[in-house]
N, C-alpha and C positions, 0 to 999 in steps of 0.2 A: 613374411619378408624373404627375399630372395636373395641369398648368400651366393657372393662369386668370388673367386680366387684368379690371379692370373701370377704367369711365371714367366720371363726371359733370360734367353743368355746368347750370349751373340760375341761370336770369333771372327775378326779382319786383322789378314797380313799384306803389307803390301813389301816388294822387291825389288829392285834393278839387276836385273840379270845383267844387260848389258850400258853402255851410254844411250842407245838408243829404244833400248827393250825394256818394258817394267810388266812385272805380271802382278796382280792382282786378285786374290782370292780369298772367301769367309765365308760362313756358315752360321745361321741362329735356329734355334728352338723354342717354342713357346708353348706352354700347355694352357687354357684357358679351362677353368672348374665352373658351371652355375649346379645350386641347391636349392628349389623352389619348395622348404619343405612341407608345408599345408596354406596354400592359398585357398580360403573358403568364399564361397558366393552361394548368399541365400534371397530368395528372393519372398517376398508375402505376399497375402491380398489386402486390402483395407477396406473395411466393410462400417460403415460409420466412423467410431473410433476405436474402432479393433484391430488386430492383425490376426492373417488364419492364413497357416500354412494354403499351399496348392497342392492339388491332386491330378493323375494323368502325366506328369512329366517328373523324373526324381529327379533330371540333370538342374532343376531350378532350384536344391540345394545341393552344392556338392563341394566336397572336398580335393582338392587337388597336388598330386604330387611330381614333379619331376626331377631327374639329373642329366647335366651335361657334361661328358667329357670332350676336349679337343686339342689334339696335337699338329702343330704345324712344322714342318723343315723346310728350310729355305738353303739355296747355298748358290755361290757363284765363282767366275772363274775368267779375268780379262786379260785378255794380251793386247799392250799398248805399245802402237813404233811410234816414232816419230819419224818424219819425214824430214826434215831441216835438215839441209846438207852442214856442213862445218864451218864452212865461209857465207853461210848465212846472212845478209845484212841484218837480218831481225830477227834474233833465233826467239824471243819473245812471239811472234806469231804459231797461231794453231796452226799445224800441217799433221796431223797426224790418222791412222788407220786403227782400228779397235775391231778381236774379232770375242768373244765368249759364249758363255754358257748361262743362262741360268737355270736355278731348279726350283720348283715349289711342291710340295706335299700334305695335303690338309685330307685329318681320318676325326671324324666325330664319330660318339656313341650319344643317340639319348631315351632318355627311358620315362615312362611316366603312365602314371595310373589315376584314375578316379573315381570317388567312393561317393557316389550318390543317394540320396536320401528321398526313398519313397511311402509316400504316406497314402492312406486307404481312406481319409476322410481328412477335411480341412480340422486341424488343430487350431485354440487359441494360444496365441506367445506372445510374448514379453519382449518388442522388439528391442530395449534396453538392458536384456537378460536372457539372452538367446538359451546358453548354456543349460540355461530350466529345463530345458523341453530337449536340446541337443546334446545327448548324454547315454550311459551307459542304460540308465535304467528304464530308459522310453525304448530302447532295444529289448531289453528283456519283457517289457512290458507287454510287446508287440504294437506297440502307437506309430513305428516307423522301423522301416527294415531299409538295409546298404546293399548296395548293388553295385557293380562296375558295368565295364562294357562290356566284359564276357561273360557275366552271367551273376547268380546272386550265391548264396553260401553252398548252396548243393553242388556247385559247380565246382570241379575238381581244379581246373584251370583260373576259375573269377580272381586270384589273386596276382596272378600272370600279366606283367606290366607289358602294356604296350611299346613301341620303336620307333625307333629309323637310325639307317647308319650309313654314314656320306663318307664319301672319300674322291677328291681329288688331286688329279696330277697335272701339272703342264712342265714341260720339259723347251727348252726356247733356247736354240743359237740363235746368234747374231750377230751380224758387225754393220761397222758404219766408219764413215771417214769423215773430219773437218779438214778444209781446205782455205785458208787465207787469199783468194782468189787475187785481190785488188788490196790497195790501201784502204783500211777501215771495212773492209767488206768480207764476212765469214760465211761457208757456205758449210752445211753438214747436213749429211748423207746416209741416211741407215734404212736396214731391211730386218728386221726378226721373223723368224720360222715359230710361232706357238702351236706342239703338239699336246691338246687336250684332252684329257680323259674325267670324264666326274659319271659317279654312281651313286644313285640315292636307292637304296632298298631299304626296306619298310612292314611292319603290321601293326595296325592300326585299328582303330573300331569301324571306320569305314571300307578300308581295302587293304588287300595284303599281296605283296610281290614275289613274298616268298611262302607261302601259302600251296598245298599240292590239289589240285591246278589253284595256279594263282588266278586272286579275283583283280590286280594289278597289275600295272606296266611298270617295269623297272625305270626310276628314273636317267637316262644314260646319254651322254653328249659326249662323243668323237670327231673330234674334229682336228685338223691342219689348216692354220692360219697363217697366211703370209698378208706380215703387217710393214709394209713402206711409210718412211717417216723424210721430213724435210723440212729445213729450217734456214733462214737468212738473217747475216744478223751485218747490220750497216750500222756505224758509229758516223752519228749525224756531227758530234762535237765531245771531247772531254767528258762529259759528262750527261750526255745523252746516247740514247740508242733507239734503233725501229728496230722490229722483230718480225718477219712472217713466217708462218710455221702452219705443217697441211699433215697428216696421217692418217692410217686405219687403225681403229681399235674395234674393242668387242668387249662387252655386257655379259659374263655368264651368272644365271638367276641364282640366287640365293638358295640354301641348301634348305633353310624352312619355307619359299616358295614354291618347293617342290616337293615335299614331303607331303603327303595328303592324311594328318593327323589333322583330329579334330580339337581347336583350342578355343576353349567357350569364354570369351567375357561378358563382362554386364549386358552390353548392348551390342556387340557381335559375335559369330564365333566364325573361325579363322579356319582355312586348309589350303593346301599346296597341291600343284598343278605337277603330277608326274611326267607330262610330255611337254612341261616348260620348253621353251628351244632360245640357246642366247640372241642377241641384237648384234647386229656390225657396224660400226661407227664410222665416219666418214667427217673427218675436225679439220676446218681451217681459221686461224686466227691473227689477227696484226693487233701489236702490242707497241706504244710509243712510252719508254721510261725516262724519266730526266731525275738525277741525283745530285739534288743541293748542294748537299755535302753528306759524307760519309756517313752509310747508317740509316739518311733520309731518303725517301724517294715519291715521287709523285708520278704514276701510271696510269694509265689509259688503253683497253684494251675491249677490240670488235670481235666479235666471234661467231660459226654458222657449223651446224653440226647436221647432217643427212640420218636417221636412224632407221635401219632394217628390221624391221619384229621387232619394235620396240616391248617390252616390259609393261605390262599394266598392272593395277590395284580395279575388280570390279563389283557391283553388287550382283550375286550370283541369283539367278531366274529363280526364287524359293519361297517354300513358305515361308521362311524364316531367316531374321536376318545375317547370311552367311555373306563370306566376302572371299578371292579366290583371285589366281591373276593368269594372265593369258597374254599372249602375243596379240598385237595389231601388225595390220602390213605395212604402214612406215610413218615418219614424224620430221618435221624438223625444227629448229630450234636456232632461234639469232639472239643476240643478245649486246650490250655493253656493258664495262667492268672498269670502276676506278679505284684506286688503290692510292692514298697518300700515309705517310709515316714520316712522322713530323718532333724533332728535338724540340720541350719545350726549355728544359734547360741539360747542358754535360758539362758536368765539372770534377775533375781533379780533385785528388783528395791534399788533406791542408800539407805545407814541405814536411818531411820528414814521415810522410805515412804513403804506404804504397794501394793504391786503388782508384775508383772513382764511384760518384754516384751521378745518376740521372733522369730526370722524367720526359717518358714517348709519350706521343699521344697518333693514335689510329683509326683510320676510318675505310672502310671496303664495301661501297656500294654497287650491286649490280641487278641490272632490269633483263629478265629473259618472257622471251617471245617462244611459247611451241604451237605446234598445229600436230595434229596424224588424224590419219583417216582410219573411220571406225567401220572395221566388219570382221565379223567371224573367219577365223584361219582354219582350216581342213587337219592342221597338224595335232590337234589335243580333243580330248573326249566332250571337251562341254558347251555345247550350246550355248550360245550367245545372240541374243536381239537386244542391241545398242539400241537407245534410245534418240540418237542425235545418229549424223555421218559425218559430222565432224568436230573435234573439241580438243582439248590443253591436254598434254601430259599428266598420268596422276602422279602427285606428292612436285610436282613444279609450279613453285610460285614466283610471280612476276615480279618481286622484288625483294631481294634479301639486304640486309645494311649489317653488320658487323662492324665496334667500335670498341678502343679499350683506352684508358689511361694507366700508364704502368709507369712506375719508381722503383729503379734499382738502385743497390748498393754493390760493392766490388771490393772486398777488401782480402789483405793475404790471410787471414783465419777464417773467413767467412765470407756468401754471397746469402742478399736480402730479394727479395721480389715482391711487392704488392702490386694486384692490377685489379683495376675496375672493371669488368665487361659488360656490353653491351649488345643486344641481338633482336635481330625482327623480321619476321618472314611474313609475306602480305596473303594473303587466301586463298587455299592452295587443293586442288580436288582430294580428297581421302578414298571414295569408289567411286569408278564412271558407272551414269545410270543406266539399267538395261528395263525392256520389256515397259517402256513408257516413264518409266519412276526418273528423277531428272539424279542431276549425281550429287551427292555427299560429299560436302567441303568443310575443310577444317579452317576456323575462321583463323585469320590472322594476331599474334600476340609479340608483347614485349618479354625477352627474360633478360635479369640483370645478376650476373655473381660475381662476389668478392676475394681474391683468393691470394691469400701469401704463404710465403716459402723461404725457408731459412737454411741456409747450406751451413752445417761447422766441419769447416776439417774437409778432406777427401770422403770421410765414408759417413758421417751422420745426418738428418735431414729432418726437418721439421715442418708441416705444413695445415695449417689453419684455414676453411674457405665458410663464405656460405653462399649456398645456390639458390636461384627462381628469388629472390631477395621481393620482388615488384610479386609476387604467386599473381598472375594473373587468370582469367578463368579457360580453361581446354573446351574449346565449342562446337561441336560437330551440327551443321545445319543441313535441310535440303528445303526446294520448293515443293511446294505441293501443283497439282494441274489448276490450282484455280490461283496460283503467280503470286500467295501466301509462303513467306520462308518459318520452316518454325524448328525449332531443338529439338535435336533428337538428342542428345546429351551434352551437360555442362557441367564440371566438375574441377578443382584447383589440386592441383599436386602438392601444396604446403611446402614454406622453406625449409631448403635442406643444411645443418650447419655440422661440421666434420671437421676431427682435427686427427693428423695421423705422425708417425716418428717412422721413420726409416733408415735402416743401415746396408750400405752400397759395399760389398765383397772386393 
C-alpha cells in the first residue's frame, strides 16, 4: 500500500499604498511525501491444476520499493492602478493596469529499487499461500536467489537504489490592463514573459545521465515564452454575459514522462522519454452565462485549441509490453461545454438562529472533438511506425459528464457538507498503436462517491466519504487485424471508505 503525506502553508497580504495604488503579494510552500514500501507482483504458470513458478525472467516475481520527495515554492507580487479619474461617472467600472511577477520552483527526489526473484527450475506453489515458498528459507535453500538491476549479492553496488531528480523553475513578469471601453463592454489585455528552466537527471536500470560517459541525455527544456492573452466581456442584460477569450499557452511534460526508469506492472511496464519537448497552445473560446439568480448559473461554452508537439501515451515497437510518450507534429481539438448549477431549495435558518441551510444540484457536460497527425519527430531517440496517419488524442475522451447533489448547512458553531458525485468519461485511447498493432483503449465507466464534512469551530474538522461506490470494472481493450476486440485486462479497484479528523493552525 502506498503511503503519501502532503503539507501546505500559504502567506497573502494585500495593501493600499495609495487611493489609486494596492500592491499585492504571498508566498506558499508545499512538500508532497509518497512511500510505496513493498509492492509485490508475482506471476505463475498453470499447468493443469497446478501452479509453477517461471523460469528465464526474475522481474516476474518481484518486489518493489520506492520514495518520493517534493518541494514546491510558489510566490507573487502585483501592482494594481486604477485608472478612474475622481469625477468618474462610474467609479464602479474596471479601468485599471496590473503589472507582477510570478515565481514557481519545484525540486523532487525519488528513489527506488527492486528485488527480483529468480528461480533455476519451475517450483510448485500454493497460489493461496505464496509465503510457503517466498521466504527466508527457500533463500537459504538455494530454490530461489534475489537480484536487482545491478546485479545479485556478489555485487558491491546491487543494493544501490536507483533515481531521478527534477527540478524546475519558471520565473513570469507580466501585466495586463482592463479597459471599460463602452457601456457594458469590458476589454482585457495581458502579455506574460515565461522564463523556463526544468531538468530531469537520472540512473536507472536502463540509462543513466549522469553516468561517466553517460549512457543518457539529460532531460532539459529552456525555454522563453511570450504568452498574449485577450478577453471581451459584453453584459447582454442584468444578468447575463457573452465572453470571447483567445491566448497562448504551453504543455511542459510531466517529470515521470521524462524520467526513463523502468516501472513494471501487471500488464505493462512504463518509461520516460528524456528528450520529451513541451506543446504550445493556441485557445480561443465564447462563453454565454445567464444567472437566475444568485449562486445559480446556466452556461454554454464553444471552444478550439491548435496544439504544437502535442503530448502522446504510445505502445513502444517491443517485444514486450512497454508504453513511452513522444511528441506528434500537431492536433486540434473543438469542442462544447455546458454548465448549469441549480438551487433546489435555500433557506434561512429558523428566527432567532444565525445561518442557513441548502441543497445544489450540478451538471457539466462536455463533448471534445481531437484529430493530430501521426508521424515520427526527429527530436527524441525512439523510433516510431504509427500505425494509422491519423487519430484522437491519447487519454481524450469525447464525452465527459460530471454531476453532484450537495446539502449544506451554515451555522455560527459549525458548517455541514454532504454531496453525492457523479462522473463518466466515454472511451478514451490509453496507447496509440504502432508497427501495425491498432491502439489500446480504456473503455468507458461510471464512478460514484459519497463524501461529508463537518466544520466545528474555526480549527476542527471532520470528514467521512466513500469512493468508486458503483466499483465498476477498469477495461483496457484493443482490436486485433482480424476486427476482433478482446481484453487485454479487466480488473475493479474495490470501494474505498475513509474517515479522517483535522485541525486547521
Amino acid at each position: 500500500m502506498k503511503d503519501t503525506n502532503n503539507r501546505n502553508y500559504k502567506l497573502e497580504r494585500y495593501f493600499n499604498i495609495t487611493d489609486k495604488l494596492t500592491l499585492d503579494f504571498g508566498g506558499s510552500f508545499s512538500n508532497a511525501k509518497s512511500d510505496e514500501p513493498d509492492r509485490r507482483q508475482n506471476t505463475f504458470l498453470q499447468i493443469d491444476d497446478e501452479y509453477r513458478t517461471t523460469t528465464g525472467s526474475a522481474g516476474l516475481n518481484h518486489r518493489f520499493f520506492s520514495k518520493l520527495n517534493e518541494d514546491d515554492i510558489a510566490g507573487k507580487t502585483i501592482l494594481t492602478y486604477d485608472l478612474n479619474t475622481s469625477d468618474s461617472d462610474d467609479q464602479k467600472k474596471a479601468n485599471t493596469i496590473e503589472l507582477g511577477i510570478n515565481y514557481r520552483k519545484t525540486e523532487r527526489q525519488f528513489d527506488f529499487i527492486q528485488y527480483s526473484t529468480n528461480f533455476e527450475s519451475q517450483i510448485l506453489v500454493d497460489k493461496n499461500n505464496i509465503d510457503a515458498l517466498f521466504n527466508q528459507q527457500s533463500i537459504d535453500t538455494n530454490i530461489f536467489s534475489l537480484v536487482t538491476d545491478r546485479g545479485r549479492a556478489g555485487n558491491s553496488n546491487a543494493l544501490t537504489p536507483f533515481f531521478y531528480t527534477a527540478d524546475r523553475t519558471i520565473f513570469s513578469p507580466f501585466g495586463s490592463t482592463t479597459l471599460s471601453l463602452v457601456e457594458n463592454l469590458t476589454l482585457n489585455l495581458g502579455v506574460r514573459l515565461d522564463n523556463v528552466e526544468q531538468i530531469v537527471d537520472y540512473d536507472t536500470e536502463l540509462i543513466s545521465s549522469i553516468s561517466n560517459p553517460a549512457s543518457g541525455p539529460t532531460g532539459k527544456i529552456e525555454e522563453n515564452y511570450i504568452l498574449p492573452s485577450m478577453s471581451i466581456k459584453y453584459n447582454l442584460s442584468e444578468n447575463s454575459i457573452l465572453r470571447l477569450a483567445g491566448s497562448k499557452t504551453y504543455t511542459l511534460p510531466q517529470f515521470i514522462e521524462v524520467a526513463p526508469f523502468l516501472y513494471e506492472d501487471v500488464n505493462f511496464s512504463r518509461f520516460g522519454n528524456p528528450l520529451l519537448q513541451p506543446s504550445d497552445d493556441y485557445n480561443v473560446d465564447l462563453k454565454y452565462e445567464w444567472y437566475p439568480t444568485s449562486g445559480e448559473i446556466i452556461a454554454i461554452t464553444g471552444f478550439f485549441k491548435y496544439i504544437d508537439y502535442p503530448i502522446n501515451t504510445i505502445e513502444v515497437n517491443s517485444a514486450g509490453n512497454d508504453i513511452s510518450f513522444v511528441n506528434t507534429p500537431e492536433a486540434t481539438a473543438f469542442g462544447v461545454e455546458l454548465e448549469i448549477r441549480k438551487d433546489v431549495f435555500n433557506k434561512e435558518a429558523r428566527e432567532g438562529a444565525n445561518g442557513s441551510h441548502k441543497l445544489t444540484t450540478g451538471l457539466n457536460v462536455s463533448y471534445l472533438n481531437t484529430k493530430q497527425t501521426l508521424e515520427d519527430v526527429d527530436t527524441d531517440e525512439l523510433t516510431v511506425r504509427f500505425t494509422n496517419k491519423e487519430d484522437n488524442l491519447s487519454g481524450a475522451s469525447d464525452l465527459l459528464i460530471n454531476a453532484d447533489l450537495t446539502y449544506t448547512i451554515n451555522r455560527e458553531k459549525y458548517d455541514f457538507l454532504s454531496s453525492l458525485v457523479f462522473n463518466y468519461f466515454s472511451d478514451r485511447i490509453f496507447t496509440i498503436g504502432v508497427a501495425g498493432r491498432e491502439n489500446i483503449v480504456e473503455t468507458g465507466i461510471p464512478t460514484l462517491d459519497f463524501i461529508n464534512k463537518l466544520k466545528l469551530g474555526k480549527h476542527f474538522g471532520i470528514s467521512i466519504s466513500a469512493k468508486n461506490i458503483l466499483d465498476p470494472k477498469f477495461t483496457l481493450t484493443q482490436d486485433t487485424t482480424a476486427g476482433e476486440t478482446i481484453d487485454l485486462t479487466s480488473y475493479k479497484k474495490g470501494i474505498n471508505i475513509s474517515a479522517g479528523i483535522s485541525y486547521k493552525f
